[in-house]
C-alpha positions as CSV (number, residue, x, y, z in Angstrom):
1,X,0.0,0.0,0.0
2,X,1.8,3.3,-0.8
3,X,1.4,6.3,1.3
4,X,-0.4,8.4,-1.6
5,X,-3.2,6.6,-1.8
6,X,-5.8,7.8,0.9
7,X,-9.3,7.8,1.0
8,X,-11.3,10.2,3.2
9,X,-13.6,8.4,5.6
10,X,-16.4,10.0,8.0
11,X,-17.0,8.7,11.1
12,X,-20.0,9.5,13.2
13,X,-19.7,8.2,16.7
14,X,-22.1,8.5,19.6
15,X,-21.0,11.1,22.1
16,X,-19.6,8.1,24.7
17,X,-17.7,6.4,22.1
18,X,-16.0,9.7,21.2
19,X,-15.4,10.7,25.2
20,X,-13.7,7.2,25.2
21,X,-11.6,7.5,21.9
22,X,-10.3,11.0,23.4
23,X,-9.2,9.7,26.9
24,X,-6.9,6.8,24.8
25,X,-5.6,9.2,22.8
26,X,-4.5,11.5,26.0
27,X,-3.1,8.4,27.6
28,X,-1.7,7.0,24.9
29,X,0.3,10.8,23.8
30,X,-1.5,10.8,20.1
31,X,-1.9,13.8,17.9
32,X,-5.3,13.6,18.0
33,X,-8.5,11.7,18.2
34,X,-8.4,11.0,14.7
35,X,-5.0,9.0,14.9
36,X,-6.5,6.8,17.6
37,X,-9.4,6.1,15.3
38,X,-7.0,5.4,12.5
39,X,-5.3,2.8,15.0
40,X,-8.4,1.1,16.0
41,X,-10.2,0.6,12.7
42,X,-6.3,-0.5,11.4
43,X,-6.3,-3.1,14.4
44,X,-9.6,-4.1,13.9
45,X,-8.9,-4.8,10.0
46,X,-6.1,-6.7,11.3
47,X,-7.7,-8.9,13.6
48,X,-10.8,-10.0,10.9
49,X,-8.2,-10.4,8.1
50,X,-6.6,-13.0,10.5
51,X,-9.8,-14.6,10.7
52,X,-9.9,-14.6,6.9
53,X,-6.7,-15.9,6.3
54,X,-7.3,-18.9,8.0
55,X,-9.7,-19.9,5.0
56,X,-7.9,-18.0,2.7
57,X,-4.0,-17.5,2.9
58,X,-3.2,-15.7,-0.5
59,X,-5.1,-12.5,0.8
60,X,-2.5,-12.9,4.5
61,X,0.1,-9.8,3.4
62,X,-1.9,-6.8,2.2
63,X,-3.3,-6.0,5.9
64,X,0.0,-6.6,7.3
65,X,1.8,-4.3,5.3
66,X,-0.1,-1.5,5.5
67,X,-0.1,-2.2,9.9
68,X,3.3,-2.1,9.1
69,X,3.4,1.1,7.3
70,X,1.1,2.3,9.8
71,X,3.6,1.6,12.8
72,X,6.5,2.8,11.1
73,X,4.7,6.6,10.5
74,X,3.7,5.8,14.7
75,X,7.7,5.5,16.1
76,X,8.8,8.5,13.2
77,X,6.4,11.4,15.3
C-alpha cells in the first residue's frame, strides 16, 4: 500500500464512544483523536483479516503491510 493513496472516511460516533476515543488518545500521547481512530479501525482490519486468512492464505500480506506502514509513521512522530 503506498502512502499516496488515501481515502477520506467520515465517522459518526455517539458522544460516549468519542469521550472514550479521546481519553486513549490523552493516555496513549496521540496527535489527535483521529489518529486513535485510525489505529483502532487498522487493528480491527487486522484482527478480521486474521480470521480470513485462515480460509484463505493468499489474501495474508496486504493487511500486514499497510499495519506495518502504519507503525513505522507511529515511532517516526
Amino acid at each position: 500500500m503506498e502512502s499516496a493513496q488515501q481515502v477520506k472516511l467520515e465517522l459518526f460516533l455517539p458522544a460516549a464512544v468519542y469521550v472514550e476515543l479521546c481519553k486513549i488518545t490523552a493516555h496513549l500521547q496521540l496527535a489527535d483523536a483521529t489518529e486513535a481512530a485510525l489505529i483502532a479501525v487498522t487493528q480491527w482490519i487486522g484482527a478480521r483479516k486474521a480470521d480470513l486468512d485462515d480460509r484463505d492464505p493468499a489474501e495474508r500480506y496486504f493487511v500486514n503491510e499497510a499495519l506495518e506502514e502504519l507503525f513505522a509513521r507511529q515511532k517516526k512522530s
